[in-house]
Chimera marker file (.cmm) of the C-alpha trace (Angstrom):
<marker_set name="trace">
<marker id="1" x="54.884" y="123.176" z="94.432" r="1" g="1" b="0" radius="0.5"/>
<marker id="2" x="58.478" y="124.132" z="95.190" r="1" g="1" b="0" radius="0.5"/>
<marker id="3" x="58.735" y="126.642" z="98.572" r="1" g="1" b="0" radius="0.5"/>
<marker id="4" x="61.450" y="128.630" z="98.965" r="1" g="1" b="0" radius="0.5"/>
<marker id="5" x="62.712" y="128.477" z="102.976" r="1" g="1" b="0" radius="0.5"/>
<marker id="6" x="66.262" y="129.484" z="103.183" r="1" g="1" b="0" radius="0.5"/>
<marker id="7" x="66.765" y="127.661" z="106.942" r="1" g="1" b="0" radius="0.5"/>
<marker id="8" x="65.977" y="124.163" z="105.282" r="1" g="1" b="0" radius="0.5"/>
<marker id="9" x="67.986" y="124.905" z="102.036" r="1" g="1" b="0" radius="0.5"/>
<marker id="10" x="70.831" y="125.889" z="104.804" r="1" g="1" b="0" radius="0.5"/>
<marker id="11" x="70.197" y="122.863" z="106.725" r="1" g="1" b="0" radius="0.5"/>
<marker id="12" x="70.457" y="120.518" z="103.741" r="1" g="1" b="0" radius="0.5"/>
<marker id="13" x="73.405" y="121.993" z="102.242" r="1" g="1" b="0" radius="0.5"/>
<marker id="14" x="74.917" y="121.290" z="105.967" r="1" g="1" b="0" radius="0.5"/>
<marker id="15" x="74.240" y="117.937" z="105.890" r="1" g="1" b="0" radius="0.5"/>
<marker id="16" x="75.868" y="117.447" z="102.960" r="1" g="1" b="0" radius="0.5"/>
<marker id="17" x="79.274" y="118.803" z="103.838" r="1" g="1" b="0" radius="0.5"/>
<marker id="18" x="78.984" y="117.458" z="106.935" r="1" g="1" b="0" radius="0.5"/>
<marker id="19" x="78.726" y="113.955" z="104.771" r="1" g="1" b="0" radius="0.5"/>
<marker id="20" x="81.490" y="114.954" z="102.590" r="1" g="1" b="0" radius="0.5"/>
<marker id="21" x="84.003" y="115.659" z="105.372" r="1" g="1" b="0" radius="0.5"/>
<marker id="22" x="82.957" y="112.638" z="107.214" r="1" g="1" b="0" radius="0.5"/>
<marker id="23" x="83.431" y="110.760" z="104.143" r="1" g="1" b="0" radius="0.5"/>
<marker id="24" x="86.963" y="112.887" z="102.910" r="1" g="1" b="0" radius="0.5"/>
<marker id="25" x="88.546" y="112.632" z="106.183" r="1" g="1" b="0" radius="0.5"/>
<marker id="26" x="89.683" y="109.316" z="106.436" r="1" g="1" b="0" radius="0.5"/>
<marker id="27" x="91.593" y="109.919" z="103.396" r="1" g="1" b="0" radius="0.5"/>
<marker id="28" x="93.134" y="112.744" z="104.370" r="1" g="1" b="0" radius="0.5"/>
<marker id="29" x="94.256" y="111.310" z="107.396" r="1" g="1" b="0" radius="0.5"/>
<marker id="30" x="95.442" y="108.554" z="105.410" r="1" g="1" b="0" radius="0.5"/>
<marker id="31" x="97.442" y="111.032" z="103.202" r="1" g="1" b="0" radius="0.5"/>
<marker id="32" x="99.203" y="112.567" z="106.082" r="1" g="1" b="0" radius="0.5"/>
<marker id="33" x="100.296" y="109.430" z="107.740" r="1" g="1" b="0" radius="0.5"/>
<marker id="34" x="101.917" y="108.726" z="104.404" r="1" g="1" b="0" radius="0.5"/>
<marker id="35" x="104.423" y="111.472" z="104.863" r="1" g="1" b="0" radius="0.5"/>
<marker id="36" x="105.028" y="110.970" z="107.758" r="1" g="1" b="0" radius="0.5"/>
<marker id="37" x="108.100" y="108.405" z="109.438" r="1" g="1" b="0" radius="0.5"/>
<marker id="38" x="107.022" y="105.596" z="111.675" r="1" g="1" b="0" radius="0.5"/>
<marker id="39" x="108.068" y="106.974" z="114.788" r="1" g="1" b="0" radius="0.5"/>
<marker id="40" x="105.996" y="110.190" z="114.410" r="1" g="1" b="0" radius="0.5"/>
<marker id="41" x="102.762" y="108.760" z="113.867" r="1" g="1" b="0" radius="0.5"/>
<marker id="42" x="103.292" y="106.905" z="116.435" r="1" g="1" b="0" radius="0.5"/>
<marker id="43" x="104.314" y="109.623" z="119.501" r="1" g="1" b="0" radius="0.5"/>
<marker id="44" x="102.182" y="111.990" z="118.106" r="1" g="1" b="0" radius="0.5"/>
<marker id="45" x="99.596" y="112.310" z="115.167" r="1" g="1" b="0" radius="0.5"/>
<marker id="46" x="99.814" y="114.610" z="113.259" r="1" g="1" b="0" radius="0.5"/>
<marker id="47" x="97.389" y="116.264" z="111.046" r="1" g="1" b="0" radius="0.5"/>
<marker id="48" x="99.654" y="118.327" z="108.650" r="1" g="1" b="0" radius="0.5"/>
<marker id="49" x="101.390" y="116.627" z="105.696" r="1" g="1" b="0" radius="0.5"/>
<marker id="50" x="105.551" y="115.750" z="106.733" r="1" g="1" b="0" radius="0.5"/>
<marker id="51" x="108.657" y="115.987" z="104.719" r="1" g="1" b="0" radius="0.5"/>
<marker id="52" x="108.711" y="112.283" z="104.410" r="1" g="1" b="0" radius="0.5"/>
<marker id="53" x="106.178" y="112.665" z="101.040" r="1" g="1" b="0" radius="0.5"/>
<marker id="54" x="108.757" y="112.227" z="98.364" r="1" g="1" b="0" radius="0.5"/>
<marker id="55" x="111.245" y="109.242" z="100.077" r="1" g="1" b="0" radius="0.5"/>
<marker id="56" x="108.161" y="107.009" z="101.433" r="1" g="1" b="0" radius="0.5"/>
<marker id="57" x="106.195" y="106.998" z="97.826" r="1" g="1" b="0" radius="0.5"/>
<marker id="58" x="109.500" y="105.946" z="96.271" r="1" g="1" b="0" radius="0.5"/>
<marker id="59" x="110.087" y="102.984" z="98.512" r="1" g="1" b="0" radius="0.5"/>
<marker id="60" x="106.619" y="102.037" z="98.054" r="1" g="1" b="0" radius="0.5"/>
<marker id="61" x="106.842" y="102.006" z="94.581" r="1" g="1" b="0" radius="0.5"/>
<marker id="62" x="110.350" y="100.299" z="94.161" r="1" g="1" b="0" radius="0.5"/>
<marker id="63" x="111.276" y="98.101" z="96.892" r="1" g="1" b="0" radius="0.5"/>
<marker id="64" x="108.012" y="97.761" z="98.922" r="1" g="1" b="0" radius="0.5"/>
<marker id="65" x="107.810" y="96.960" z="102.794" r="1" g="1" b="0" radius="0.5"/>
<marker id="66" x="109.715" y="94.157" z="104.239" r="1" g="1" b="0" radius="0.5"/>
<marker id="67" x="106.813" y="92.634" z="105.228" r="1" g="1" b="0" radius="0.5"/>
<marker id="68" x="104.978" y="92.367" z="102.045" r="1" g="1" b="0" radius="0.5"/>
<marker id="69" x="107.966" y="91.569" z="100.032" r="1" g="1" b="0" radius="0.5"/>
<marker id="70" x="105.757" y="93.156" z="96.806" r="1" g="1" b="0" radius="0.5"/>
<marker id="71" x="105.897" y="96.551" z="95.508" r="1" g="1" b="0" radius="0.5"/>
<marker id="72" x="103.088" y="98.623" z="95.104" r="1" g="1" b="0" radius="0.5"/>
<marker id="73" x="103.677" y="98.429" z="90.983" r="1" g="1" b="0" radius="0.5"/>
<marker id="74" x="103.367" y="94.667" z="91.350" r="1" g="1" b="0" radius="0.5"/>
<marker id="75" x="100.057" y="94.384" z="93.346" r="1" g="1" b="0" radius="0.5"/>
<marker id="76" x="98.720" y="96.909" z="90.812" r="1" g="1" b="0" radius="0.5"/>
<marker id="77" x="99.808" y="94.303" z="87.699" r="1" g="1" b="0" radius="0.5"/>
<marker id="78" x="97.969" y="91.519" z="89.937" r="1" g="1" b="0" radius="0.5"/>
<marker id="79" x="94.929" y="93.404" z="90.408" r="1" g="1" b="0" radius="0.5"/>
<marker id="80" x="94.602" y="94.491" z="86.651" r="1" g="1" b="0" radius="0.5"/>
<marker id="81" x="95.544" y="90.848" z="85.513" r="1" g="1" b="0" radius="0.5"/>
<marker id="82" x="92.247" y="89.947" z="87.971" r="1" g="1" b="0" radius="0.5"/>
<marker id="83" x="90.337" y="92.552" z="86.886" r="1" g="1" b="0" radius="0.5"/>
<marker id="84" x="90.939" y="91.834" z="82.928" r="1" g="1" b="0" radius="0.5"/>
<marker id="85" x="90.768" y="88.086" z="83.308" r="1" g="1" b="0" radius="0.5"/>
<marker id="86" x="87.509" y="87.960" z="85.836" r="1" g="1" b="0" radius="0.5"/>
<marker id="87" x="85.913" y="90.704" z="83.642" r="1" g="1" b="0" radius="0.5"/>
<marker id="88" x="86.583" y="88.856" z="79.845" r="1" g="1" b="0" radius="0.5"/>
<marker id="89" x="85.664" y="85.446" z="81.297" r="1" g="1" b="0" radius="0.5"/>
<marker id="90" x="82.265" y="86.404" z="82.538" r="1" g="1" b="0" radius="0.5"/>
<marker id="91" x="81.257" y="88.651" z="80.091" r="1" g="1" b="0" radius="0.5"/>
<marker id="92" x="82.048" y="85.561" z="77.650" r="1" g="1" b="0" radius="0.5"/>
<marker id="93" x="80.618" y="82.842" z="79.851" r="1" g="1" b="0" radius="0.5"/>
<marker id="94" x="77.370" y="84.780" z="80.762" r="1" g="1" b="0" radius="0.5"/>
<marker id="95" x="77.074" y="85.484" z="77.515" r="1" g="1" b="0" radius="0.5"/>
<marker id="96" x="76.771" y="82.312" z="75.845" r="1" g="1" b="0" radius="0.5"/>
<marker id="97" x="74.788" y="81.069" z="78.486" r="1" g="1" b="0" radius="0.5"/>
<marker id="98" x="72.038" y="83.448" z="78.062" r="1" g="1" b="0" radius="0.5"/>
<marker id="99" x="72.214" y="82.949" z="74.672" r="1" g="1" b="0" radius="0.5"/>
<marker id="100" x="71.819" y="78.847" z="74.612" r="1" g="1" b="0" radius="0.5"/>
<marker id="101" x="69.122" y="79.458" z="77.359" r="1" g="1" b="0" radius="0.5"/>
<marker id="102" x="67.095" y="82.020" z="75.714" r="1" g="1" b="0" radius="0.5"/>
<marker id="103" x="67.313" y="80.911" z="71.767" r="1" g="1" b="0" radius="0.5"/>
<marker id="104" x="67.976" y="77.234" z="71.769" r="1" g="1" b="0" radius="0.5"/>
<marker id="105" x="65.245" y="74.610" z="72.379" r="1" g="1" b="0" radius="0.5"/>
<marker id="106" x="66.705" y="72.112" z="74.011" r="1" g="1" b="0" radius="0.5"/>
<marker id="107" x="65.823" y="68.990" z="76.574" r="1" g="1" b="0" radius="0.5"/>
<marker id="108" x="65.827" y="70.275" z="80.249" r="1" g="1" b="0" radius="0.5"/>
<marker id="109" x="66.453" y="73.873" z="79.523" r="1" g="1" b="0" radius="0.5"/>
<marker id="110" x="64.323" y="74.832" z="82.106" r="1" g="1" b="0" radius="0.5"/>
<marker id="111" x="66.215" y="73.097" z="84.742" r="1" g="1" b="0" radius="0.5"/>
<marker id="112" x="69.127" y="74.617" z="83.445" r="1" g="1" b="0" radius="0.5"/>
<marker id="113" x="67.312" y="78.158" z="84.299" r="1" g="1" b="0" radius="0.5"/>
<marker id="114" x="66.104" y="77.223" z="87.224" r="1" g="1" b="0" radius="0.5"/>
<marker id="115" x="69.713" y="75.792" z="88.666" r="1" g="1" b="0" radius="0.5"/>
<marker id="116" x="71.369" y="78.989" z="87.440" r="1" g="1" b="0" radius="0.5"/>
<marker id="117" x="68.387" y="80.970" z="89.085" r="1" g="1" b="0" radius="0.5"/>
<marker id="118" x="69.086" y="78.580" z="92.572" r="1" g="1" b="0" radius="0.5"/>
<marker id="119" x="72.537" y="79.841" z="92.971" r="1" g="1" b="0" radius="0.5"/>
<marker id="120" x="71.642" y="83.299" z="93.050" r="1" g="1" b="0" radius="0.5"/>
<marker id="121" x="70.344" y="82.414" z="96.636" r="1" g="1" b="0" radius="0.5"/>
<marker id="122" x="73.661" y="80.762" z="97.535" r="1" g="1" b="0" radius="0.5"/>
<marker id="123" x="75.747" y="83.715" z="99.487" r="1" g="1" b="0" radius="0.5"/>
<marker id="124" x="79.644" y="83.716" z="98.793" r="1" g="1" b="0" radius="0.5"/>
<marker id="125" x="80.281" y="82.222" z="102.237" r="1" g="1" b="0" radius="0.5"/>
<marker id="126" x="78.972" y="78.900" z="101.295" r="1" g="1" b="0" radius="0.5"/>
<marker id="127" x="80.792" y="78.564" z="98.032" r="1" g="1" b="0" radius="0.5"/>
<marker id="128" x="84.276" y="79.444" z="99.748" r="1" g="1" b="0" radius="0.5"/>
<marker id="129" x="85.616" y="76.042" z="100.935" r="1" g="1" b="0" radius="0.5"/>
<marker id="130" x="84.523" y="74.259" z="97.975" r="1" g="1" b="0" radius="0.5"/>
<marker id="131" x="86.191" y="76.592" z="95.355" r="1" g="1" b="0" radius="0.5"/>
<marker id="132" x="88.910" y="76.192" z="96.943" r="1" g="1" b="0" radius="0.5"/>
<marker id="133" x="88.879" y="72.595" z="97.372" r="1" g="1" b="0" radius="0.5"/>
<marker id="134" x="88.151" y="72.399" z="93.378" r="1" g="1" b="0" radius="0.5"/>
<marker id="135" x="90.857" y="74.394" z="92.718" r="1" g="1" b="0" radius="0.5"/>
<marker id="136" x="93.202" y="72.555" z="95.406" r="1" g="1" b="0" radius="0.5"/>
<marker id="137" x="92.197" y="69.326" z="93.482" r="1" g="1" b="0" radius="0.5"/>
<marker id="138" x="93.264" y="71.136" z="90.337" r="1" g="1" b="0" radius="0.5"/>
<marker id="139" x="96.374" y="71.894" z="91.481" r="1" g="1" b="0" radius="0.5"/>
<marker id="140" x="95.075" y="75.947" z="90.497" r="1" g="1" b="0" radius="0.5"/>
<marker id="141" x="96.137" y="76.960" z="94.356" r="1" g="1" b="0" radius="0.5"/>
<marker id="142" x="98.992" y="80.032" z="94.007" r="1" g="1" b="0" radius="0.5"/>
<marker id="143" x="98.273" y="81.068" z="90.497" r="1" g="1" b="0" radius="0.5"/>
<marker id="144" x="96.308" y="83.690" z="88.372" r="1" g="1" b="0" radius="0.5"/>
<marker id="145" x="94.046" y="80.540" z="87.257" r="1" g="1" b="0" radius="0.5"/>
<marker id="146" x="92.892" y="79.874" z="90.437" r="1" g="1" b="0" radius="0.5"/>
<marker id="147" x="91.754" y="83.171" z="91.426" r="1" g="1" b="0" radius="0.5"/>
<marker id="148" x="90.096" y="83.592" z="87.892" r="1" g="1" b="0" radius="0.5"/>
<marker id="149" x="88.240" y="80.822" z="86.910" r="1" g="1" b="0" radius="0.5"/>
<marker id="150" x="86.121" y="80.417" z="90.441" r="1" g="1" b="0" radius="0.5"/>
<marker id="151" x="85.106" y="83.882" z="89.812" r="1" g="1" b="0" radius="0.5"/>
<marker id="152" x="83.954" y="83.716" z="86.284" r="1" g="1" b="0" radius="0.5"/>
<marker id="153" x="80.660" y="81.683" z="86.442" r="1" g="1" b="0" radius="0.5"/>
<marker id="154" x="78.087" y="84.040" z="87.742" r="1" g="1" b="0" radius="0.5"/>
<marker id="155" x="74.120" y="84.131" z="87.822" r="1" g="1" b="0" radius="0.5"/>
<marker id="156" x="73.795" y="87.484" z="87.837" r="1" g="1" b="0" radius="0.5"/>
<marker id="157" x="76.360" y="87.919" z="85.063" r="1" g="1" b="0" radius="0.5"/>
<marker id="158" x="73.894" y="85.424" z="83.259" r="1" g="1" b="0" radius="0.5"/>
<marker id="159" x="70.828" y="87.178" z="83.928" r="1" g="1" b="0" radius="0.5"/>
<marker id="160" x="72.058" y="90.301" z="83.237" r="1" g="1" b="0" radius="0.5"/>
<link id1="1" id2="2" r="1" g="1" b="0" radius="0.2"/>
<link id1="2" id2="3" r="1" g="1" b="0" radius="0.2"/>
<link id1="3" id2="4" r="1" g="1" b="0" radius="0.2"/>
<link id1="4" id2="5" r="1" g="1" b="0" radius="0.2"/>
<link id1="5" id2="6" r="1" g="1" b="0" radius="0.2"/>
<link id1="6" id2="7" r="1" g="1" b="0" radius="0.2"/>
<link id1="7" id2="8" r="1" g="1" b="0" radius="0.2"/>
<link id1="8" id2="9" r="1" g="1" b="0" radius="0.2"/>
<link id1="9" id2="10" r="1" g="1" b="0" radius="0.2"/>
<link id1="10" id2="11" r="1" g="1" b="0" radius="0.2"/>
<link id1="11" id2="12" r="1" g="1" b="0" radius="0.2"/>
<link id1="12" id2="13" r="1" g="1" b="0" radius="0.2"/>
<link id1="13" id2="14" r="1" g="1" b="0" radius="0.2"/>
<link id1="14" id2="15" r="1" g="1" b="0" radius="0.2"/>
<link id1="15" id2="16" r="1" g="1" b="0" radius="0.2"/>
<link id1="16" id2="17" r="1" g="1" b="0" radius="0.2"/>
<link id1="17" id2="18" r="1" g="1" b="0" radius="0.2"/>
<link id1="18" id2="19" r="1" g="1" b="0" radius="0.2"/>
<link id1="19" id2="20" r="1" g="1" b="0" radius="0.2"/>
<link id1="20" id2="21" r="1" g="1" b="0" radius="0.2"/>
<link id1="21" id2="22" r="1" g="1" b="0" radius="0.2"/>
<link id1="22" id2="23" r="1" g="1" b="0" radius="0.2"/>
<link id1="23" id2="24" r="1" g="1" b="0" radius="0.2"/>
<link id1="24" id2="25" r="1" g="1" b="0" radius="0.2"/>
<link id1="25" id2="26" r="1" g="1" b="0" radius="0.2"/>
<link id1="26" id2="27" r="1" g="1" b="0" radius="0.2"/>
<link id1="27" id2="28" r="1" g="1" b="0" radius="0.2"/>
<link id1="28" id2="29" r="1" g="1" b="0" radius="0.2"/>
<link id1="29" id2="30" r="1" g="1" b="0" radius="0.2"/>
<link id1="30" id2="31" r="1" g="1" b="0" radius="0.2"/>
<link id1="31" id2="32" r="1" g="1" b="0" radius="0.2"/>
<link id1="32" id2="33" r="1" g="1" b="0" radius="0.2"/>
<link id1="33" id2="34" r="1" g="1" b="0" radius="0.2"/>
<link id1="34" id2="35" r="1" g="1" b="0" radius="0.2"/>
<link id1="35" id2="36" r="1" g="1" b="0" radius="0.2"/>
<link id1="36" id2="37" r="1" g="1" b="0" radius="0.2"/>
<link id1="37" id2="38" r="1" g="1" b="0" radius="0.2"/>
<link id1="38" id2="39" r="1" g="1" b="0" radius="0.2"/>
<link id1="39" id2="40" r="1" g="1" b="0" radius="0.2"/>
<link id1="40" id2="41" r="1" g="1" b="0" radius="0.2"/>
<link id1="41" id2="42" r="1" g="1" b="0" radius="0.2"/>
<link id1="42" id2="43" r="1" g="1" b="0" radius="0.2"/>
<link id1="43" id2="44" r="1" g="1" b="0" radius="0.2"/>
<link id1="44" id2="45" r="1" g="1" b="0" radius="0.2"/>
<link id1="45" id2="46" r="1" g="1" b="0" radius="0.2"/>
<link id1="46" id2="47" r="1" g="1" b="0" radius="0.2"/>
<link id1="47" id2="48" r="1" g="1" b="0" radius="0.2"/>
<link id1="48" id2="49" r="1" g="1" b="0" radius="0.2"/>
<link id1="49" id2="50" r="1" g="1" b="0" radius="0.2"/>
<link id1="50" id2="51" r="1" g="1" b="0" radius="0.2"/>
<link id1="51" id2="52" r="1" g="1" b="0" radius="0.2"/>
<link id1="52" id2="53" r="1" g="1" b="0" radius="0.2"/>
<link id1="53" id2="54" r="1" g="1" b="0" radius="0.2"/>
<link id1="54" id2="55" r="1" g="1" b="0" radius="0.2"/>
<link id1="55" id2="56" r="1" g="1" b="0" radius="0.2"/>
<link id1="56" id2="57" r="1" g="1" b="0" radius="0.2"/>
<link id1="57" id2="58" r="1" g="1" b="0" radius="0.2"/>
<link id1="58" id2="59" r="1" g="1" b="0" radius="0.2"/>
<link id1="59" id2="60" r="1" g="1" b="0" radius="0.2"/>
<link id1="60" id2="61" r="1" g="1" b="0" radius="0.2"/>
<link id1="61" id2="62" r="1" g="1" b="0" radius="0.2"/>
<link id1="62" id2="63" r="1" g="1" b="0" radius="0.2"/>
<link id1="63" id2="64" r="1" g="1" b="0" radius="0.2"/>
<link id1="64" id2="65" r="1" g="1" b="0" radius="0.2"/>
<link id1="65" id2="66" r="1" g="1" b="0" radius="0.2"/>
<link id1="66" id2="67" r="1" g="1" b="0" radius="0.2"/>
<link id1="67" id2="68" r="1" g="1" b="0" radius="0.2"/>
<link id1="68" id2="69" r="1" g="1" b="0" radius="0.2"/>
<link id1="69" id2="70" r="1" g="1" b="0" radius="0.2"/>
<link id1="70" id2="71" r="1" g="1" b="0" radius="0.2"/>
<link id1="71" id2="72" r="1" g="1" b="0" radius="0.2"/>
<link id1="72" id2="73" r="1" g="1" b="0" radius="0.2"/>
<link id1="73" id2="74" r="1" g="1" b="0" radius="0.2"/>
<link id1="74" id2="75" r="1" g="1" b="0" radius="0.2"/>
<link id1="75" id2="76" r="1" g="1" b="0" radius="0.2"/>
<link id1="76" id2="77" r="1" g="1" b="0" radius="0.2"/>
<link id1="77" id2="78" r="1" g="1" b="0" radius="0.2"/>
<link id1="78" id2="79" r="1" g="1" b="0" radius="0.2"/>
<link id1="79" id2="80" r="1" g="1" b="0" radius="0.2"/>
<link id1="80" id2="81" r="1" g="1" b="0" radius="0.2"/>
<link id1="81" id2="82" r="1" g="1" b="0" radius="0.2"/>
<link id1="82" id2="83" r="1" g="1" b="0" radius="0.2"/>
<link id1="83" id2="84" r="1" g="1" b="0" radius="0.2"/>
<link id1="84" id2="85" r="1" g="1" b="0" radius="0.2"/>
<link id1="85" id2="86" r="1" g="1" b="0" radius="0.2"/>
<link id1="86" id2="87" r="1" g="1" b="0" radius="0.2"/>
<link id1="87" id2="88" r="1" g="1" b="0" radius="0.2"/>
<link id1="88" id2="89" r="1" g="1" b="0" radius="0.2"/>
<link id1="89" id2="90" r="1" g="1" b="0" radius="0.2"/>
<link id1="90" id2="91" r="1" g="1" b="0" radius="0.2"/>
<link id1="91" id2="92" r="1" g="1" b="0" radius="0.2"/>
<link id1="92" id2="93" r="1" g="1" b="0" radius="0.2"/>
<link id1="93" id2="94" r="1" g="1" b="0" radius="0.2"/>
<link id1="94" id2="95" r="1" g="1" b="0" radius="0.2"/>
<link id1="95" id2="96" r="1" g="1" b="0" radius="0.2"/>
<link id1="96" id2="97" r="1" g="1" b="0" radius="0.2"/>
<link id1="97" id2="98" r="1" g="1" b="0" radius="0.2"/>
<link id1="98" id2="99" r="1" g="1" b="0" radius="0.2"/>
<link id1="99" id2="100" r="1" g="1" b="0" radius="0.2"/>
<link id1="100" id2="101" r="1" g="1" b="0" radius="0.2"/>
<link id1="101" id2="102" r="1" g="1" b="0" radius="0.2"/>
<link id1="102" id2="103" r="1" g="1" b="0" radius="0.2"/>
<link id1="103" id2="104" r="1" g="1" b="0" radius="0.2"/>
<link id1="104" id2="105" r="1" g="1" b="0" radius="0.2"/>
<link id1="105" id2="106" r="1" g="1" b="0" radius="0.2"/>
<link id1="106" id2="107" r="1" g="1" b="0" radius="0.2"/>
<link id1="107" id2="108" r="1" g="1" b="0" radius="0.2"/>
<link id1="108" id2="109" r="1" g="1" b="0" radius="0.2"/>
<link id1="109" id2="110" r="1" g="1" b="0" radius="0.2"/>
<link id1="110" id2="111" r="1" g="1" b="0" radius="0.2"/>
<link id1="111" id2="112" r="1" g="1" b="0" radius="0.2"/>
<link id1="112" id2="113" r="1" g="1" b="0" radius="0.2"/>
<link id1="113" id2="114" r="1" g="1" b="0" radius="0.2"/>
<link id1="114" id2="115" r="1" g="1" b="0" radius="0.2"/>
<link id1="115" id2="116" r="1" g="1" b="0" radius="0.2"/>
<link id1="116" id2="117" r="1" g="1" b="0" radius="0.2"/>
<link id1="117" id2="118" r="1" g="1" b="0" radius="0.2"/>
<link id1="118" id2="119" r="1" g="1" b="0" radius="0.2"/>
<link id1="119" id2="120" r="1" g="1" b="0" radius="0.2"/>
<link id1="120" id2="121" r="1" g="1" b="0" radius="0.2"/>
<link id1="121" id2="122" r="1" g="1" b="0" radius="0.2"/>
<link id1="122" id2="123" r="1" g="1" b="0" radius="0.2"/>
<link id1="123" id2="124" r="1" g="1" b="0" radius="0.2"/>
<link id1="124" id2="125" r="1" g="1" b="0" radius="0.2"/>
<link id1="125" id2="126" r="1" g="1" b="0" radius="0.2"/>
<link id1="126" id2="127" r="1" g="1" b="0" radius="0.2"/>
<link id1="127" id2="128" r="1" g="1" b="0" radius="0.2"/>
<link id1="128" id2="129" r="1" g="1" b="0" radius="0.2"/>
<link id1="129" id2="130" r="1" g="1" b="0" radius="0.2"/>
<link id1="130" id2="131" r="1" g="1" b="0" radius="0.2"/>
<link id1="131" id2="132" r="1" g="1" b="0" radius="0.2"/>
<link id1="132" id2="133" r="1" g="1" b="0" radius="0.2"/>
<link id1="133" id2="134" r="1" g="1" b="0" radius="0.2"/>
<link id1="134" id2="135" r="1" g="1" b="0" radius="0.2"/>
<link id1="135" id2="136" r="1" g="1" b="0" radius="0.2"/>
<link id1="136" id2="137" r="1" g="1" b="0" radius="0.2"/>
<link id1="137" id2="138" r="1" g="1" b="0" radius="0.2"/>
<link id1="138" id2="139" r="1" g="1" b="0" radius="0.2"/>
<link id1="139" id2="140" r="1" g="1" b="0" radius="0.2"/>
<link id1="140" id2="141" r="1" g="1" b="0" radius="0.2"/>
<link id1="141" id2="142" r="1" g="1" b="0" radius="0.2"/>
<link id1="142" id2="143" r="1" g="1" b="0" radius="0.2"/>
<link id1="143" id2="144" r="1" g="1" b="0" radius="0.2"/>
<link id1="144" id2="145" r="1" g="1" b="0" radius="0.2"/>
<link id1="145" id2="146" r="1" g="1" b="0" radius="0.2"/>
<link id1="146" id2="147" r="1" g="1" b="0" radius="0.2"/>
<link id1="147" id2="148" r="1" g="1" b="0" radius="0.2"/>
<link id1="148" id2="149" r="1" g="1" b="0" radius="0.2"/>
<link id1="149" id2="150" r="1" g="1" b="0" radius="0.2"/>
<link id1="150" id2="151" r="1" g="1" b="0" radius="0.2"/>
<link id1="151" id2="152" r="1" g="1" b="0" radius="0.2"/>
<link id1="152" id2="153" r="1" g="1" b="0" radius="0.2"/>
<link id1="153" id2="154" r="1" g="1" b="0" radius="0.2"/>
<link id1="154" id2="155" r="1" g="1" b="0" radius="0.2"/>
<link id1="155" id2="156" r="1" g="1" b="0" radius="0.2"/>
<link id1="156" id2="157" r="1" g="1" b="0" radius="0.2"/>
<link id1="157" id2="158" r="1" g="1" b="0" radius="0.2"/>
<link id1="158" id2="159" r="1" g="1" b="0" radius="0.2"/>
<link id1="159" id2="160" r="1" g="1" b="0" radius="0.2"/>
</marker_set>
């Protein structure tokens, strides 16, 4: 039975702007420190977009900050390389896995499950150092390969 009480449809509709600005504002603030120089975020906050809009997005996007030494157009081509190469290799990996697990009859395919099924109780922090001493041994340190291929093998992916 639905009841109609105006308060509590008030109320709920408040607590979800409230959650909406809480979860907007950050942003915004965000936004308005990026038109902004250095020097005035820093005496004073402000909270109304500056006149800086136009020259600080174009030195993001073409020469970057001096401490980076990237622009923002080539962290966007290394995320998307990521992204493409992670995504393909798993789906392709997890794939054929499944597949060799679920259709083939083979000699200890049920240990093969059940080590797949293992993993999914091993959290990420125990699996840093040793990708990256794999991929240290594999000389795979400082390139697209060695971000990739750690990430590819996954038991959910599998059992998905």
């Amino acid at each position: 039975m639905v009841e109609h009480r105006p308060w509590l449809t008030f109320l709920t509709h408040a607590i979800l702007v409230l959650g909406c600005v809480v979860i907007a504002f950050p942003i915004y603030v965000t936004f308005v420190a990026s038109t902004h120089t250095l020097d005035e975020i820093v005496t004073s906050f402000p909270f109304l977009p500056g006149s800086h809009f136009l020259e600080n997005y174009h030195q993001a996007l073409t020469t970057g900050s001096g401490e980076v030494g990237a622009t923002v157009g080539t962290m966007m081509l290394n995320s998307a390389i990521m992204a493409l190469g992670i995504t393909f290799g798993k789906i392709s990996i997890s794939l054929l896995a499944a597949y060799a697990i679920v259709y083939f009859r083979f000699r200890f395919r049920m240990f093969f499950f059940w080590t797949i099924f293992v993993t999914l109780m091993l959290p990420v922090e125990v699996r840093i150092l040793p990708t990256y001493k794999v991929a240290a041994d594999l000389k795979l340190l400082d390139s697209y390969s060695g971000l990739i291929f750690p990430l590819i093998a996954s038991a959910t992916a599998t059992f998905l």
